[in-house]
C-alpha positions in Angstrom: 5.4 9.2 -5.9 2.1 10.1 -7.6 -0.9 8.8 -4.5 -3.9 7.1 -5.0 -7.1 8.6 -4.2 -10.9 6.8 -4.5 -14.2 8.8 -4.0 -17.4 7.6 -2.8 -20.9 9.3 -3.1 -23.2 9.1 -0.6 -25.0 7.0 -2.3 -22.4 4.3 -2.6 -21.6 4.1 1.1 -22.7 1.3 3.1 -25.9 1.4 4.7 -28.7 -0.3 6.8 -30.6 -2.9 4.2 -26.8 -3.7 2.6 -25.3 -5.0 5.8 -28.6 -7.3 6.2 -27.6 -8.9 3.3 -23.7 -9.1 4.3 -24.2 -12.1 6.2 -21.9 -15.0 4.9 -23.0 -18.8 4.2 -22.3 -20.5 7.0 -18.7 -22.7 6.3 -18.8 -26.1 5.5 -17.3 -27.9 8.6 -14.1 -29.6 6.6 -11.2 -30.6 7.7 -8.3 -28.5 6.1 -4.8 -29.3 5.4 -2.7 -26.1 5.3 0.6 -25.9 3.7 3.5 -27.1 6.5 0.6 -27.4 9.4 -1.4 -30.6 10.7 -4.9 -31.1 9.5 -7.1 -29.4 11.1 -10.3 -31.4 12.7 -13.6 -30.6 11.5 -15.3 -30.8 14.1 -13.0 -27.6 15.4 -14.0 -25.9 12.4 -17.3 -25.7 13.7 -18.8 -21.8 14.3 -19.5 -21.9 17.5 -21.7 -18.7 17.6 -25.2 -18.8 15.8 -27.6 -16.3 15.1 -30.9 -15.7 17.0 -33.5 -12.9 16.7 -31.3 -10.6 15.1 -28.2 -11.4 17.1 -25.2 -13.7 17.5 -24.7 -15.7 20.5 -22.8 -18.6 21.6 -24.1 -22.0 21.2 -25.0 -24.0 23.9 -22.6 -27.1 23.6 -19.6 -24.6 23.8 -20.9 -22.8 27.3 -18.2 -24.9 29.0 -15.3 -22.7 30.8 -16.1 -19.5 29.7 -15.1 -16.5 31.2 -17.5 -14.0 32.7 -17.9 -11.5 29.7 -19.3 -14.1 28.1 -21.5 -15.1 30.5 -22.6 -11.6 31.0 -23.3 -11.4 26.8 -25.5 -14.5 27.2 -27.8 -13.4 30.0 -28.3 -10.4 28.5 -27.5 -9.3 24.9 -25.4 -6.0 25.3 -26.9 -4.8 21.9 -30.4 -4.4 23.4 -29.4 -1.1 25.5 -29.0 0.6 22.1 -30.7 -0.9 19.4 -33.9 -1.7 21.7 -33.6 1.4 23.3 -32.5 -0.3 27.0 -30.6 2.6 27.9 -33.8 4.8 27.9 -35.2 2.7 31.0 -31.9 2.0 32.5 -31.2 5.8 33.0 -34.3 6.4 34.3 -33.3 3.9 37.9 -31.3 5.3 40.6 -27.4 3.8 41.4 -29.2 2.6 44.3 -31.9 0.5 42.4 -29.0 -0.6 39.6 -27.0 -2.1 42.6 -29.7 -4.3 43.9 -29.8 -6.3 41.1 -26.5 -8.6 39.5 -28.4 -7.9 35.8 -28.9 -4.0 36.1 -25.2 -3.6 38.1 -23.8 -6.0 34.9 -25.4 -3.2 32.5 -23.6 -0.2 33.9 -20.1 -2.5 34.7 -19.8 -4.9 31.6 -22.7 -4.4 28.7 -22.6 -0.5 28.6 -19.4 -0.7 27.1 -20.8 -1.6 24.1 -22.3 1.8 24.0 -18.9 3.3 24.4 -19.4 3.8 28.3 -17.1 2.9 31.0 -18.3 3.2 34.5 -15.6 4.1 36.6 -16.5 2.3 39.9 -13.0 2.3 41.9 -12.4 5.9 41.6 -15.3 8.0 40.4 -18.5 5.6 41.2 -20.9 6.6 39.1 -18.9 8.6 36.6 -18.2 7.2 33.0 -15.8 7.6 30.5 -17.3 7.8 27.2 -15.5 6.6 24.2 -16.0 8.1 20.9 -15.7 6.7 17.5 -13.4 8.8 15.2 -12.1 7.1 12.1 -8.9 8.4 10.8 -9.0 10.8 13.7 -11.0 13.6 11.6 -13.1 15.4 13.7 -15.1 18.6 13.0 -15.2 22.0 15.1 -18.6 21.7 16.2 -18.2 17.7 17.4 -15.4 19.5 19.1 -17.8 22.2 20.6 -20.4 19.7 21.4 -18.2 17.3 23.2 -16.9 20.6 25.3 -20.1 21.1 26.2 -20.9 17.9 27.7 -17.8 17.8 29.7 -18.1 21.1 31.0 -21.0 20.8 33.1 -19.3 18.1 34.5 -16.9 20.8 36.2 -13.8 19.4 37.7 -15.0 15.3 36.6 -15.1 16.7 33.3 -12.8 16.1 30.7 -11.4 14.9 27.9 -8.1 12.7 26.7 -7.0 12.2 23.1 -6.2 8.6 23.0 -3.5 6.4 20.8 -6.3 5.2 18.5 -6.6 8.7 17.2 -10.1 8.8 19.3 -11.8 11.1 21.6 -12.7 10.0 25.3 -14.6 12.2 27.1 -14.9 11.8 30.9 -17.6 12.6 34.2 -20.5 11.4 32.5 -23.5 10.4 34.5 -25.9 7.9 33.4 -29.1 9.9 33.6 -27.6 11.9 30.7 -26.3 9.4 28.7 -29.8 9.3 26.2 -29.6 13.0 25.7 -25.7 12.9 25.0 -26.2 9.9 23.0 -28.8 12.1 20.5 -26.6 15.1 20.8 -23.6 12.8 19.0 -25.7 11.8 16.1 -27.0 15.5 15.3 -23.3 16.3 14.8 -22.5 13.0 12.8 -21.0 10.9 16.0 -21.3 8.0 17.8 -19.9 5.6 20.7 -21.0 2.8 19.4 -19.3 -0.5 20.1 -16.3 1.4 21.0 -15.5 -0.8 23.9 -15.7 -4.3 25.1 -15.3 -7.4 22.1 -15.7 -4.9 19.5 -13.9 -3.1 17.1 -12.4 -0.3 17.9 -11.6 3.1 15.9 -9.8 2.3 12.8 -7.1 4.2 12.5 -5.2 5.9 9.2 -3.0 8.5 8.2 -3.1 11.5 10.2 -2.3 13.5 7.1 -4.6 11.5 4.7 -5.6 14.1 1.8 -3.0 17.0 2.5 0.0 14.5 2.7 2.8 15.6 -0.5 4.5 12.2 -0.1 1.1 10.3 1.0 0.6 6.6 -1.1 -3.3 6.8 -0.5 -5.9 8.9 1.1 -6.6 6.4 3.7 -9.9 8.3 4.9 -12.4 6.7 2.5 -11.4 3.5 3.4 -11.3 4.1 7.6 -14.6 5.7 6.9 -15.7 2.5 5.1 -15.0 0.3 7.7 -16.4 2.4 10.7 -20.0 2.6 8.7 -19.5 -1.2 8.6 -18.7 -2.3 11.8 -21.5 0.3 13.3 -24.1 0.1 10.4 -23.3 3.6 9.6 -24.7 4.1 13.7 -27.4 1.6 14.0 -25.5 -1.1 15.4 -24.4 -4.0 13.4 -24.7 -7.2 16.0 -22.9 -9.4 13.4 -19.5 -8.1 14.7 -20.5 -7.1 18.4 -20.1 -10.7 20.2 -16.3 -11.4 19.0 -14.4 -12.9 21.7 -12.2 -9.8 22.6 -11.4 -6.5 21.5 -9.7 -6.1 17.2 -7.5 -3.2 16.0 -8.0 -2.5 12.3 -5.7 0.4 10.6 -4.8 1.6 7.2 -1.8 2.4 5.9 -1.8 5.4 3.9 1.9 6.7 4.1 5.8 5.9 4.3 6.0 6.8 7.8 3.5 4.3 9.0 2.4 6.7 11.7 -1.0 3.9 12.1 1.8 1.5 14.1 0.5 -1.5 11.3 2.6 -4.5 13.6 0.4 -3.5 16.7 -3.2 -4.0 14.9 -5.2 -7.2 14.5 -5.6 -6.2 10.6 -3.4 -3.6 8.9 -4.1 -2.9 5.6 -0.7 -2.4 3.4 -0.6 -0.1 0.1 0.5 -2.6 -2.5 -0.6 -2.6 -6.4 -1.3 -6.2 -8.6 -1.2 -6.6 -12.1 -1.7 -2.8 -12.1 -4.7 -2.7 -10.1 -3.9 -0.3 -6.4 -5.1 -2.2 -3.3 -3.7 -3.9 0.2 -1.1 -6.7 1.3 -2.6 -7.6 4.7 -0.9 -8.6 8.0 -2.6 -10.0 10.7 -2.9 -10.3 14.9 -0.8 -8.2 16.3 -1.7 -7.2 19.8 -1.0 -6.6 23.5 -1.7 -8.2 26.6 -0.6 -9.0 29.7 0.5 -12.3 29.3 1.4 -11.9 25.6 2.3 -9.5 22.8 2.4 -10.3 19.5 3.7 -8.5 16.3 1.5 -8.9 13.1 2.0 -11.5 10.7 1.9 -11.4 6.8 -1.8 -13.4 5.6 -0.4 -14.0 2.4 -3.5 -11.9 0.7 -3.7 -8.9 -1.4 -7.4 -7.1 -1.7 -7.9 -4.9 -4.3 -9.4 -1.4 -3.0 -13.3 -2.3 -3.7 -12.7 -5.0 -1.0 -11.8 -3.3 1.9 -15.1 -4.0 3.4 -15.7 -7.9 2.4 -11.9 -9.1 3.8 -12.6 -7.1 6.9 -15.7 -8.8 7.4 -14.7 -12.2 6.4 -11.6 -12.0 9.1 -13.6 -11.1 11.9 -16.7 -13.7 10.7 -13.7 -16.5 11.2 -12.6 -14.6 14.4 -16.5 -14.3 15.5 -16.8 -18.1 14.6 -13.7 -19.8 15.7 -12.3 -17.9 18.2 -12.0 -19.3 21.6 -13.8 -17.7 24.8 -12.4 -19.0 27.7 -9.1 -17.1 29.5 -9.5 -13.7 28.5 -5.6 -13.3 28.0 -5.9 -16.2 25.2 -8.8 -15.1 23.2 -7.3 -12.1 21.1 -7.2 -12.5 17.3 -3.8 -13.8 17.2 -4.1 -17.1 19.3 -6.2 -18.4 16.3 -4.0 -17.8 13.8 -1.5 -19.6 16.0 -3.9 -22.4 16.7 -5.2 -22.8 12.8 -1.6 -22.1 11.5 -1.6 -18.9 8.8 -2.5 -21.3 6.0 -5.3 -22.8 8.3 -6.5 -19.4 9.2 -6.4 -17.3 5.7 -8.6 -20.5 4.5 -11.2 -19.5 7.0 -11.1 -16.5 6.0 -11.7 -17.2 1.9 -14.4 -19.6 3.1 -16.1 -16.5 4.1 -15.7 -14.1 1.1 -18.1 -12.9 -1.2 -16.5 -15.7 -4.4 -14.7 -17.6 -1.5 -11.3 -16.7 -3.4 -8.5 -14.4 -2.1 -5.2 -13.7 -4.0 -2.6 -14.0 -2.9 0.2 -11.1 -1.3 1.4 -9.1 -3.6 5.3 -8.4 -4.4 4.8 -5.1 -5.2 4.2 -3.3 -1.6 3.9 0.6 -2.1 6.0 1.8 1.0 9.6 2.5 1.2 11.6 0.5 3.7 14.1 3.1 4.1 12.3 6.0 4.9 12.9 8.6 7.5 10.0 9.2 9.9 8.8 13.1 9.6 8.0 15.1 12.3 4.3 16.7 12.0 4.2 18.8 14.7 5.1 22.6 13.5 4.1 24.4 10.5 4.5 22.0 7.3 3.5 22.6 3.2 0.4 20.3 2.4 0.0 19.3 -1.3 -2.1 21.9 -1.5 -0.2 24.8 -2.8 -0.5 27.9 -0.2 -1.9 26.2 2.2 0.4 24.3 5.6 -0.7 22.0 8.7 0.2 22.7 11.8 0.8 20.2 14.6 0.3 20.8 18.4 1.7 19.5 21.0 -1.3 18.3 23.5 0.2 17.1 26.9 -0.1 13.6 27.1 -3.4 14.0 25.4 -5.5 15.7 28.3 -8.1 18.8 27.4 -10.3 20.8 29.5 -13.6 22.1 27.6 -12.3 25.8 27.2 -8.7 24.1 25.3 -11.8 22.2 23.3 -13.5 25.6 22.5 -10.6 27.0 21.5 -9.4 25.0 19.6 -12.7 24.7 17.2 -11.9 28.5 16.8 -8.7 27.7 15.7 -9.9 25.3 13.1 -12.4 27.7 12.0 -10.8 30.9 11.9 -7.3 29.4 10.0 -8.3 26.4 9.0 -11.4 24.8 7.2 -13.1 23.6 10.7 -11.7 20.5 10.6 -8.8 18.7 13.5 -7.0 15.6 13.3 -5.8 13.5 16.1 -3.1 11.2 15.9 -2.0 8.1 17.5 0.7 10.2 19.8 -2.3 12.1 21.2 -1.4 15.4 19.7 -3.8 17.3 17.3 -3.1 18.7 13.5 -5.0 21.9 12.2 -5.2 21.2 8.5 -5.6 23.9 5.6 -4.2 26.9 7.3 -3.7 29.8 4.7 0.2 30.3 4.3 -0.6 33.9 4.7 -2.9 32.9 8.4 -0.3 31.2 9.4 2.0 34.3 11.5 -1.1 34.5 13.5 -2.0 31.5 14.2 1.6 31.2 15.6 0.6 33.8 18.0 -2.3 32.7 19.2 -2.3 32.3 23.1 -3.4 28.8 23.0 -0.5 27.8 20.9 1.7 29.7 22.8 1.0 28.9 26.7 -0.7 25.4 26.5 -0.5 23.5 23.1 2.9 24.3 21.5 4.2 24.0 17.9 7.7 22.9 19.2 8.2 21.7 22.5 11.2 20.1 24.5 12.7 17.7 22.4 12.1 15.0 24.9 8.2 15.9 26.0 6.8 15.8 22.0 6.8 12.2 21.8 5.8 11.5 25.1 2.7 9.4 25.6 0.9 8.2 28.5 -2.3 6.6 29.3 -5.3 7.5 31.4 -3.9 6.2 34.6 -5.2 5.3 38.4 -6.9 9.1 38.6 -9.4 7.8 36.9 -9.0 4.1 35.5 -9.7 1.4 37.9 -7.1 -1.0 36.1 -4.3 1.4 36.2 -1.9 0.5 39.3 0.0 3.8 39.2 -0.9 8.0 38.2 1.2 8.0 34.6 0.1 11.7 33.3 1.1 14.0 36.0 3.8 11.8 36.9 5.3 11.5 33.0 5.3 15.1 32.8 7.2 16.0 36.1 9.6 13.3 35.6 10.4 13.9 32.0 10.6 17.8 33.2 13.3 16.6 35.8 15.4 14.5 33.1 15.6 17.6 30.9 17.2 19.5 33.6 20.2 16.6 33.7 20.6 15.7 30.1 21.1 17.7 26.4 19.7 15.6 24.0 19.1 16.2 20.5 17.2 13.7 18.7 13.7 12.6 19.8 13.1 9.8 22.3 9.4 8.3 22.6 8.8 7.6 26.0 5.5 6.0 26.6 3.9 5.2 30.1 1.4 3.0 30.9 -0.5 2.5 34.1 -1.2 -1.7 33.9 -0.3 -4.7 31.7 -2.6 -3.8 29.6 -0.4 -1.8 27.8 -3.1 0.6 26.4 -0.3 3.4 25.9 1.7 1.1 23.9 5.0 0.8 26.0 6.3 -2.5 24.1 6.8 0.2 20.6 8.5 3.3 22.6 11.9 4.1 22.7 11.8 3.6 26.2 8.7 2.3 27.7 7.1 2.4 31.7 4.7 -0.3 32.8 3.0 0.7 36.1 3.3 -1.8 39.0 3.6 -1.9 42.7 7.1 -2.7 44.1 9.0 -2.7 47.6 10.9 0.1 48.6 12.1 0.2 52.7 9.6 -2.4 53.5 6.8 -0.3 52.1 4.7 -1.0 49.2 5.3 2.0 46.8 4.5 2.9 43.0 6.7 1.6 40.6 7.5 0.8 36.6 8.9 -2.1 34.5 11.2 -0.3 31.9 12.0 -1.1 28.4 13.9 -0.6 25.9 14.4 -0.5 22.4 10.5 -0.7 21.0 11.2 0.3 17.2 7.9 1.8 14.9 8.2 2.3 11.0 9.6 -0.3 8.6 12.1 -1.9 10.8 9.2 -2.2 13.5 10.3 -4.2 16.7 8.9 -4.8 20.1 11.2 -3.4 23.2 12.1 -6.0 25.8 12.1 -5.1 29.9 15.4 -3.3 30.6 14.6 -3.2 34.3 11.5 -4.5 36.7 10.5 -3.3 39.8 12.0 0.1 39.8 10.4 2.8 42.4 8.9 5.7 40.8 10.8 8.1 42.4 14.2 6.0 42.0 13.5 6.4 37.7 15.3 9.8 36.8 18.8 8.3 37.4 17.9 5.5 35.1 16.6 7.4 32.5 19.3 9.6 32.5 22.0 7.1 31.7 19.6 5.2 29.2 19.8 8.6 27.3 23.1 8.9 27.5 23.9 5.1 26.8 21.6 4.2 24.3 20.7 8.0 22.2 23.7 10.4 22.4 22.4 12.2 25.6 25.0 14.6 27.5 24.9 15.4 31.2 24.6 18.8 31.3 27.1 19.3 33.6 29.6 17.7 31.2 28.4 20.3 28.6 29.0 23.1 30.9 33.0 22.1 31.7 33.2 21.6 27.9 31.9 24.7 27.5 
């Protein structure tokens, strides 16, 4: 299948004076009758955020019950640290000084993570984690070199995780840096901005957008597109910073749906009209605690050119309508709910450029029955004579010299350039057929970042965890690795299993879509409180995409190998090994 491919000069990209004049009409406050739902009362229709000086804030009428990140967004707009330059003075006072005041100690806790920065109070006080913005997960050799260079001075605080938004997160920072590393990401065309907090986070696209043979669409244009919006191509766009929690936003650029489309807020589907290329879209998938959700079809089709506008229209009627009071009922998807589809797709057309939106096409672009490819290991590109090469990363965690070397890598074989993908593992693109031997034998790739690993440790995926996140109720890294180490000594297994872990309900390595997912909790074991996982089961990704359900609660960490064990051998074709050795 012939792909599609759209170009943009520089001078066609978004920038500062456009977005000014993005701003929609305020919607007429009707009442609206969807198809198959109950009229809708105006008066709910109201926005209940207006603009003020420059920024969006919540009107005063609907104050009532809200929880305390909003509060904390209508003392003090987080916006103002960066686009005011607040985070010059702020670095400049002491931990000491910050503390003594509820404002200051709200900055470093709550409104710094609009910068991107994440104080990590329980476990490293007064260390941040600093996340990036990375669409598509491209990223060049010298971001790579200049992210290892922050982190290294950092010594043993220092590091860095590739996360499952196909993003960089960088780790030890200290705040009286944070101005210099902040103008030490722009001179190498990066930025954290509104990376965190009730903004959207890195869009995400095919991890083999431009080399991909079977690829529908070079999805980089388009993620590029809609990280220039949502930041003002790094100036800060406060249109779409005071949403009333985080949004996902992916595009779908391949078969394989390696961007997990049912787990984003917005996923952008390949689909032509009347001969035109553009996007079915779905809608509101998420995860939470309380609730996950899988995205929903809109019922809309946007032709390429408005990628952008529909983006912006979805999270204007998010912005405007969504509610603000229990943080586990303010995602994206409890709107649509609450509005109906038909309610909520109106909202959003109210809000488009020629308030019309067609709708969902019948012609969607990927194939249903298609076999998920593996990109780690050497694979042909389009490009003829030149192969990618995926790496296996280890659940994602670098140290600055891995960082360093592997810029060298991208340099030497490739053309400087590394993607990351959603499974945290990292592709060197445009490697010379005839570079590719030594590559191969490279001692990077062969003692730390392999092309083939254990069948059972290349789709394994787990987040930060309690070493250093403060919501995290159990270690998941080391503790992934060692336990999938001790399965693989009890079990032959030939076809891959994801196994993600997660350290909290917040689900941020995506258990609910793995094979076999672990949900970090604390259970009972001997009358002592231990560390201990919910397990489930049968998450599917791709066309056929289902959510897994909990298998088992409650288990003790160190009671898990056992159960693993027979879930491979019940549920995936597993053999003890001891079996295999009589049969042999």
């Amino acid at each position: 299948m012939a792909s599609f491919s759209v170009k943009f000069s520089a001078t066609s990209l978004p920038n500062h004076k456009r977005f000014s004049k993005l701003h929609a009409t305020p919607p007429q406050t009707v009442a609206v009758a969807p198809s198959g739902a109950a009229e809708i009362a105006s008066e709910r229709l109201e926005p209940r955020v207006e603009e003020k000086d420059g920024y969006w804030v919540l009107k005063e009428k609907f104050r009532q019950g809200i929880n305390p990140a909003e509060k904390a967004k209508i003392e003090k707009e987080p916006m103002k640290l960066f686009m005011e330059n607040g985070i010059e003075d702020l670095a400049k006072i002491s931990l000491e000084e910050i503390e003594g005041s509820k404002l200051t100690k709200d900055d470093i806790d709550v409104r710094l993570k609009w910068l991107g920065l994440f104080h990590r109070r329980k476990h490293h006080y007064g260390r941040f984690m600093m996340r990036l913005k990375l669409p598509n997960g491209v990223t060049t050799s010298s971001q790579t070199r200049y992210l290892a260079s922050v982190i290294r001075k950092y010594g043993k605080d220092g590091c860095a995780d590739v996360t499952t938004r196909q993003n960089w997160q960088i780790r030890g920072v200290v705040l009286p840096d944070v101005p210099e590393i902040l103008k030490g990401l722009d001179e190498v065309g990066l930025t954290s901005l509104q990376s965190g907090m009730d903004n959207v986070r890195n869009p995400v696209g095919n991890p083999l957008a431009g080399i991909d043979p079977h690829e529908i669409v070079d999805t980089r244009p388009y993620t590029n597109l809609l990280s220039q919006y949502v930041t003002a191509n790094f100036r800060g766009n406060p249109a779409v910073t005071n949403l009333p929690r985080k949004w996902n936003v992916c595009v779908i650029g391949s078969h394989d749906l390696y961007e997990h489309p049912q787990i984003n807020d917005l996923a952008y589907m390949p689909a032509t009209k009347d001969g035109r290329f553009g996007f079915n879209l779905l809608v509101g998938g998420f995860f939470s605690p309380k609730r996950c959700a899988e995205a929903v079809p809109l019922d809309a089709w946007v032709p390429a050119d408005d990628v952008v506008p529909v983006c912006k229209a979805i999270l204007e009627a998010y912005r405007d309508l969504g509610t603000r009071g229990n943080r586990q009922k303010t995602r994206m998807m409890w709107l649509v709910d609450e509005l109906g589809v038909e309610g909520f797709r109106a909202e959003v057309v109210k809000r488009m450029p020629q308030q019309k939106l067609d709708r969902e096409s019948t012609e969607d672009l990927v194939q249903k029955q298609w076999e998920r490819r593996e990109y780690l290991g050497v694979h042909p590109q389009k490009q003829e004579g030149y192969s990618f090469v995926g790496l296996h990363i280890p659940v994602g965690r670098v140290q600055a010299d891995d960082m360093d070397e592997l810029a060298r890598l991208a340099d030497e074989y490739g053309s400087g350039e590394l993607r990351l993908t959603v499974e945290q593992n990292i592709i060197i693109p445009n490697v010379k057929n005839s570079k590719i031997e030594a590559l191969l034998n490279e001692p990077l790739l062969k003692n730390r970042f392999s092309t083939d690993p254990p069948i059972l440790m290349k789709n394994l995926v787990a987040c930060t965890g309690n070493q250093f996140c403060g919501k995290a109720i159990i270690e998941t890294k080391a503790r992934s690795m060692k336990i999938t180490e001790e399965v693989q000594l009890l079990v032959s297994i030939t076809q891959p299993v994801r196994m993600h872990w997660t350290g909290c309900p917040n689900s941020c390595a995506q258990v609910q879509v793995a094979d076999i997912g672990f949900m970090g909790c604390l259970t009972r074991k001997e009358g002592k409180t231990v560390e201990g996982a919910d397990v489930y089961l049968g998450g599917r990704i791709g066309s056929d995409s289902h959510l897994g359900d909990v298998y088992k609660k409650s288990v003790p960490c160190e009671d898990l190998v056992p159960i693993i064990v027979d879930l491979l051998v019940d549920n995936f074709g597993a053999v003890p090994r001891e079996r295999e050795e009589a049969e042999d």
